[in-house]
N, C-alpha and C positions, 0 to 999 in steps of 0.2 A: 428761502426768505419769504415768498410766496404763503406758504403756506404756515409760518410764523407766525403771521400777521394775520391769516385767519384764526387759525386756533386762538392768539391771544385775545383778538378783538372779540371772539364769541364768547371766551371767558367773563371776559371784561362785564360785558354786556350778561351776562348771568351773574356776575357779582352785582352788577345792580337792581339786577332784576331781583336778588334775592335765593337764586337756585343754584348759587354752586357753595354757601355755605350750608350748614347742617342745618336742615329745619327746625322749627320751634314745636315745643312740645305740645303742639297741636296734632303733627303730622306722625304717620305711624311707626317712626321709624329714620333711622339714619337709611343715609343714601349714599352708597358707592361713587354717584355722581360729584360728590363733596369734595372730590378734592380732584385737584389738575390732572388732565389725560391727555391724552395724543388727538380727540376725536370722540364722534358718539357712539357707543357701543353698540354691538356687531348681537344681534341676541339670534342665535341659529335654531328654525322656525320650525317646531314641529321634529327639530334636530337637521342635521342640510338636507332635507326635502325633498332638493329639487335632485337629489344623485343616488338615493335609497329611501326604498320605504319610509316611509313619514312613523315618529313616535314606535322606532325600534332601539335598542342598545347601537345597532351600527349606525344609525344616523345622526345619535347623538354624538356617537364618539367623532364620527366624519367629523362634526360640526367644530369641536373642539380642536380639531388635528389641524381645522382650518383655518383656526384663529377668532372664534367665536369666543367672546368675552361669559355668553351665558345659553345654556339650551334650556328649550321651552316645551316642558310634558305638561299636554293639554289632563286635567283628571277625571277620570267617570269610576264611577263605584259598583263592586259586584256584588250579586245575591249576599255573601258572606261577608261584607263590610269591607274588602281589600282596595285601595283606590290605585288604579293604573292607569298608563297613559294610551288614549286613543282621542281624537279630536272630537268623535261625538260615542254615544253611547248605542248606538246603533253603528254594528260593525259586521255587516256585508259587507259593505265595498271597501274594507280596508283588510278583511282576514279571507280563509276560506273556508268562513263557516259553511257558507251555501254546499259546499264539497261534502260536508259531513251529514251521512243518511242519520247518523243516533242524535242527529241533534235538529230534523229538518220540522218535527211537531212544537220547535219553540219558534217557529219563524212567525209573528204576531203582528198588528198593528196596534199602536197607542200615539195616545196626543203627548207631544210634546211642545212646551211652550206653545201650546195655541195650534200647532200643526197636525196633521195627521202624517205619521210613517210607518212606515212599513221595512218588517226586515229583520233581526236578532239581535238586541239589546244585552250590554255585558250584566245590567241587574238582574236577568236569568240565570247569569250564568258563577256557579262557581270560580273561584282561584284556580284551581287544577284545572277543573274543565276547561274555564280559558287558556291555560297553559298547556293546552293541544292544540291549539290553532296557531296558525301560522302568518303574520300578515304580508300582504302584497299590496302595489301598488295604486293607489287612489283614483290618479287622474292617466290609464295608460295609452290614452290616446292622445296626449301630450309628453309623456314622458313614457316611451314605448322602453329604453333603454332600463329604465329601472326594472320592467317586467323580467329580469334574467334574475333581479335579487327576490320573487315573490316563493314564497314555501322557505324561505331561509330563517328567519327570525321570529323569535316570540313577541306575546304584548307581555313587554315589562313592569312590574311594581314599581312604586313610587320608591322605594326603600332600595331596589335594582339599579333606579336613574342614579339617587344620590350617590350609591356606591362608587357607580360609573366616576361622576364626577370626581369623586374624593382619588379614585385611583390617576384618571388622568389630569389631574392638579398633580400629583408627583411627579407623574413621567414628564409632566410638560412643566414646571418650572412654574406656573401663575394657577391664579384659580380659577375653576371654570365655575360660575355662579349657576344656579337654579332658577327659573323665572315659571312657576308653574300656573295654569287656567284652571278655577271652578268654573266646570259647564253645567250649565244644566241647575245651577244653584236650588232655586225654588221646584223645580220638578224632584231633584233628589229631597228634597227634606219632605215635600208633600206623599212619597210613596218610604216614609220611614227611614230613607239609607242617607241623610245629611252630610256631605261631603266635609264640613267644616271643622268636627269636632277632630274628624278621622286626618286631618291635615294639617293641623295643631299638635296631636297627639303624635305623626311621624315626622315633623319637624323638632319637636322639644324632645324626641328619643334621639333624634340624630347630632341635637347640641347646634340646631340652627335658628331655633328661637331666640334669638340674642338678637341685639344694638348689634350694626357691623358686620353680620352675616351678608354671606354676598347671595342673597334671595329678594326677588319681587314676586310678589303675588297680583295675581289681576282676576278680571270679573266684569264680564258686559252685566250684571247686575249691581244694584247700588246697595240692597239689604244689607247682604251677606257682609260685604266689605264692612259697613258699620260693624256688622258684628265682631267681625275677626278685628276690626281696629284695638277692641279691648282684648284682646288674648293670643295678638302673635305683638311681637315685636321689631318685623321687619315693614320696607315699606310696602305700602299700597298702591295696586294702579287701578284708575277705570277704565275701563274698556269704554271707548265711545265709535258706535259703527256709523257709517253714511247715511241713513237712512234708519226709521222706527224707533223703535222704544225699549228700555232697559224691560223685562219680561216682567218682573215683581210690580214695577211702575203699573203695567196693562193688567195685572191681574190686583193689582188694588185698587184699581181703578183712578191712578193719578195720570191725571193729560199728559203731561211732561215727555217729551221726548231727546231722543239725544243730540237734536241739535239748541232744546235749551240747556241738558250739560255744559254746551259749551259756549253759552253767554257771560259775560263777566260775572253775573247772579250766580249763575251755574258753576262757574268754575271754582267762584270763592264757596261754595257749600262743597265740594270735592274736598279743597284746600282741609276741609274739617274733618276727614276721616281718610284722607288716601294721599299718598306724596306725589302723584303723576297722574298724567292722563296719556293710554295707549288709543291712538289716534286711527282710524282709518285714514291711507293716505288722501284720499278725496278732502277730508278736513282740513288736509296743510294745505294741499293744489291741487283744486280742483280741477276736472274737465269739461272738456265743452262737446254738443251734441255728437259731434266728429270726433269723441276720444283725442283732443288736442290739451297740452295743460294750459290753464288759464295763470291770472298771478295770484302767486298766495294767499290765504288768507290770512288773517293776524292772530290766527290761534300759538300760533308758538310763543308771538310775543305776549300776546295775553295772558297766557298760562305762566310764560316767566315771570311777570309783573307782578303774579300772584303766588309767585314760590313754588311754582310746580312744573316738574318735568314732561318732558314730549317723547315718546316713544312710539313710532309711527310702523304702521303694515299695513300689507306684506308685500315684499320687494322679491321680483324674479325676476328673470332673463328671457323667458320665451315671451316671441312678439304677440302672443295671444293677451299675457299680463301686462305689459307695457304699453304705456300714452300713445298714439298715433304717432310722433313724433320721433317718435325713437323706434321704432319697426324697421325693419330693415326687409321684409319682402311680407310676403302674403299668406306663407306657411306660418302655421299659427307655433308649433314645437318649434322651429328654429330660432335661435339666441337672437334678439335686437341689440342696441345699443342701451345693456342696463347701466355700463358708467354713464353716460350722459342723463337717466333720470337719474341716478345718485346724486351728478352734480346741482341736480337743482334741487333736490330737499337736503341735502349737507347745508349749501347755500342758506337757507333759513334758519338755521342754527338749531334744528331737534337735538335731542338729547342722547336719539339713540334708535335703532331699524331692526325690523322684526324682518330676516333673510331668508328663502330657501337655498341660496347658493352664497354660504358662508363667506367663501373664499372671494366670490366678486366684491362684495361688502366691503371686505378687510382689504381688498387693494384699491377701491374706490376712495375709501378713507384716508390711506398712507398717501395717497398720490395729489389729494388736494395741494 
């Protein structure tokens, strides 16, 4: 009953807000959100993350087996125009390239978005060539346990993910939606290899270019998205992080940062080219100098006001990621209480949570 009356009340309150009916043809695109659900979507982060290699075929599938509404391949582009999924385009610490002597003369540095790194970038690198690497784990001094799956899995194609998904939408009875990232937006199109056109062209091959398709695209840059507003059909998210500035913004030299994204100004100029905004959680609940949550901010309700959804990350279990509040001892790898912060951003009514541990998500949700 309990949890009737949440669900209904939140509905309620996104019917008036404007975001559980189909947007106006302003926005990019229908939205899977349109119509009645149990709950806000479970989007499995990277694929479940937090239990295999991040952005392999096994984390996505995890993520699906777990009850993940949608998986999330970050995309970066190789020498030969192929876009696959890695979270950045420098990929030392996710493969073992560094292992490979034929390949240790490409280990370079270049500026990316403004920074300097250092390390082996997949636009060096061929399709095949990449296709000998292996990836391993990210963060293994938090998640030592995944270090057993590293040398196991390839870096997958984008056309590999979709596959994925089309196969386990069969075996499992629902569909598992696509929510994929432009990284790197303005860096790719300024070194010739534009992510956008390349992501257009394997979505309208795969027959997902459509009204309805169960795909989100997102983008911590604001260009790109305009761009693709006119030539995909699904919707848009903005990526808006805690802190600094959309990259395109700092390189054209517009002031703007992303917390005027998310001024009512801000939010109604998103409204005009993207159906959502993908949140950093600090935006919903903030924290205080002690890593304690403070109380919300009115961004969800803001955003609904204005017809656009909340999609918020990234949500984990180890007491390192989690509010002070919800830690449970001093080891940073060990699980705190991630239900109890789930309960308080469900509480605010987003739209929907970017996971590394699927499975906690989906029974956070069912148990409201």
């Amino acid at each position: 009953m309990v949890r009737t009356r949440i669900v209904g009340a939140a509905l309620a309150a996104l019917a008036v807000a404007g975001a559980v009916v189909l947007p106006s043809a302003s926005a990019s695109g229908d939205a899977e959100v349109a119509s009645p659900r149990r709950g806000p979507l479970v989007i499995g982060h990277r694929g479940a993350s937090g239990y295999r290699p991040e952005h392999t075929l096994a984390a996505y599938e995890l993520a699906a087996r777990m009850g993940a509404d949608y998986i999330e391949p970050d995309l970066v582009v190789t020498k030969d125009g192929k876009l696959v999924a890695r979270h950045e385009n420098e990929i030392g610490g996710t493969t073992d390239v560094s292992t490979k002597p034929e390949f240790a003369g490409r280990r370079t540095t270049k500026v990316i978005d403004g920074a300097s790194v250092t390390g082996w970038f997949t636009e060096d690198f061929t399709l095949a060539e990449l296709k000998t690497l292996r990836a391993g784990e990210r963060i293994p001094e938090v998640r030592p346990r995944n270090t057993l799956y590293d040398g196991r899995f390839e870096v997958p194609t984008l056309e590999e993910v979709i596959d994925l998904s089309r196969r386990l939408s069969r075996e499992l009875g629902r569909d598992i939606g696509l929510y994929p990232e432009t990284k790197h937006p303005t860096y790719f199109q300024d070194i010739g290899l534009p992510l956008e056109p390349r992501l257009v062209d394997v979505l309208t091959r795969a027959g997902l270019n459509r009204h309805g398709a169960k795909v989100y695209v997102q983008s911590f840059e604001v260009a790109n998205l305009k761009q693709l507003k006119g030539k995909l059909r699904v919707p848009l998210v903005q990526l808006v992080n805690s802190s600094g500035a959309p990259y395109d913004f700092v390189k054209a030299g517009d002031k703007r940062t992303y917390s005027d994204l998310v001024t009512p100004e801000g939010l109604r100029e998103i409204r005009t080219y993207a159906h959502g905004v993908g949140a950093a959680k600090d935006r919903i609940i903030p924290r205080d100098a002690a890593g304690f949550l403070r109380e919300p901010t009115t961004l969800v309700r803001d955003a609904h006001t204005r017809g656009l959804i909340v999609h918020a990350w990234t949500f984990r279990n180890e007491n390192t990621f989690l509010p002070a509040d919800f830690r449970t001892s001093t080891d940073p790898a060990a699980y705190g209480d991630a239900f109890g912060e789930y309960a308080k951003f469900y509480a605010t009514g987003l739209d929907g949570v970017f996971a590394d541990n699927p499975d906690t998500a989906v029974e956070a949700r069912n148990s409201r």
